[in-house]
C-alpha positions as CSV (number, residue, x, y, z in Angstrom):
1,X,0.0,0.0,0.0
2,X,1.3,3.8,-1.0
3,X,2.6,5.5,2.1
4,X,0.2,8.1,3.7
5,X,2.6,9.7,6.1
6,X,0.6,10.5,9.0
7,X,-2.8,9.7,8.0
8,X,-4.4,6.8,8.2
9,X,-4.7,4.8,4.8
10,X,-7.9,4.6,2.9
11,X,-10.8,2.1,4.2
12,X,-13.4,2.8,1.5
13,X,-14.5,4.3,-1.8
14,X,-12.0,3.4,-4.8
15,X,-8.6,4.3,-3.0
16,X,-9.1,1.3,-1.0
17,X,-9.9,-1.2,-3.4
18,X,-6.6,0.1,-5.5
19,X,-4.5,-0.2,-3.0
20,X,-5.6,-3.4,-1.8
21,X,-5.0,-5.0,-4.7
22,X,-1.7,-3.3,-5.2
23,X,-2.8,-0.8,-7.9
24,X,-3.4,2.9,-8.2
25,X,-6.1,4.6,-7.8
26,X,-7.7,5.6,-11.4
27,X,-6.9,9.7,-12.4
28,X,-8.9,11.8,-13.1
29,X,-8.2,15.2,-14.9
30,X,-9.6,18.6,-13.5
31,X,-8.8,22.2,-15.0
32,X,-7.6,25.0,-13.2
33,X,-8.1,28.3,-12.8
34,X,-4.2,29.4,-12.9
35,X,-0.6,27.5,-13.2
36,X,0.7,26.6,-10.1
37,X,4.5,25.3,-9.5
38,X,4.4,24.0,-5.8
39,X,2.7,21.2,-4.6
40,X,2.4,23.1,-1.1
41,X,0.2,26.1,-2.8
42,X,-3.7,25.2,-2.9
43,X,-5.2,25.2,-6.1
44,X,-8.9,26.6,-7.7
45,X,-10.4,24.4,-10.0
46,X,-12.2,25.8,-12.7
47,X,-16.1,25.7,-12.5
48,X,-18.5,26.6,-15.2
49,X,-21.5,28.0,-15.6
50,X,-24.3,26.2,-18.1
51,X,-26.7,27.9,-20.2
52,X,-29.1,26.6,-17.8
53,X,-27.8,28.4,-14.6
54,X,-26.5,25.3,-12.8
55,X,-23.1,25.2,-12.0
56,X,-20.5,22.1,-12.9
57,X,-17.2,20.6,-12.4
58,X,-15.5,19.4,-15.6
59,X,-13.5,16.3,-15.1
60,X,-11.8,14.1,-17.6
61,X,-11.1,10.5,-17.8
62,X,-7.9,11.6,-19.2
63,X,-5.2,13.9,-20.0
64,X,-6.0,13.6,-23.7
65,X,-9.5,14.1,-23.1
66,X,-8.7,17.5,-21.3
67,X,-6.6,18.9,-23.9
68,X,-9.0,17.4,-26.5
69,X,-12.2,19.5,-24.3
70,X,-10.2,22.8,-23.2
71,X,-7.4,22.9,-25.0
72,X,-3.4,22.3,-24.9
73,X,-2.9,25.4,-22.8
74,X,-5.3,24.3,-20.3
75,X,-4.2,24.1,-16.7
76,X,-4.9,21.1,-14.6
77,X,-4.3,19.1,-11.6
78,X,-4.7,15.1,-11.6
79,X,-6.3,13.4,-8.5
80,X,-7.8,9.9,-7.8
81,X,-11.1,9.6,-9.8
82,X,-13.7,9.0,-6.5
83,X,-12.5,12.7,-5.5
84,X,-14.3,14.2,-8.2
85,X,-17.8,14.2,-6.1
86,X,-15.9,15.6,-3.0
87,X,-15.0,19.0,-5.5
88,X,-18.8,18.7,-6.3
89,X,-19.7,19.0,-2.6
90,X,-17.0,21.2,-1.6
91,X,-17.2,23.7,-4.2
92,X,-21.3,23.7,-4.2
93,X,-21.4,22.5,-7.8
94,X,-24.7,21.0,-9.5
95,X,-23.1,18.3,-11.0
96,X,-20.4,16.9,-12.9
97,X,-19.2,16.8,-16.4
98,X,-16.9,14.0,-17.6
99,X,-14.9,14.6,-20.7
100,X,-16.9,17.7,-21.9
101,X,-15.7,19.4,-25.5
102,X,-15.5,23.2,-24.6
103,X,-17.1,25.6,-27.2
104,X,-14.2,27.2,-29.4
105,X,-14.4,30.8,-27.6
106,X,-13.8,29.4,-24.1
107,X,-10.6,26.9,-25.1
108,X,-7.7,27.8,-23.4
109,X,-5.3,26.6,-26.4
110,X,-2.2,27.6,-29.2
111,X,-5.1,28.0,-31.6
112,X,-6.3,31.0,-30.3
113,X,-9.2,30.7,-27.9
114,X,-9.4,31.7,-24.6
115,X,-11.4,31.3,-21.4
């Protein structure tokens, strides 16, 4: 099992299954509002607004599927998968999107659009 340091390891959710069976947990993919260069700095993930009013987290199943859905400039931070839902909570969210394809005008890539 990965060390922890001082915390306790996992007991549930898809952490503890990975580990368990000697494995890692599966990524997930989440862009960020900003760059950052230390892992000691806290990050903002990027939320978005639907035409509809509700508010969601965009996750991807993978990096490719980031940079395919916002762009190769993108920022973003990798985490286990199963932490996706604790963003949703955490950040107030309405749901989740997984592997969304951004509209051309709010890509954050080398072709020229921007969020």
């Amino acid at each position: 099992m990965r060390d922890h340091g001082d915390a306790a390891p996992s007991v549930i959710g898809a952490d503890y299954v990975a580990e368990a069976n000697g494995e890692e947990p599966e990524p997930a993919f989440v862009p960020l509002a900003e760059r950052f260069l230390s892992r000691d700095k806290d990050v903002t993930v990027e939320l978005r607004r639907l035409e509809d009013g509700r508010l969601a987290v965009l996750a991807f199943s993978s990096l490719e599927a980031l940079v395919i859905g916002c762009g190769d400039l993108q920022p973003w931070a990798s985490l286990p998968a199963d932490k996706v839902a604790e963003i949703q909570q955490h950040s107030g969210a309405d749901l989740v999107l997984w592997d969304a394809v951004l509209p051309d005008n709010q890509r954050n890539d080398s072709a020229g659009g921007t969020n």
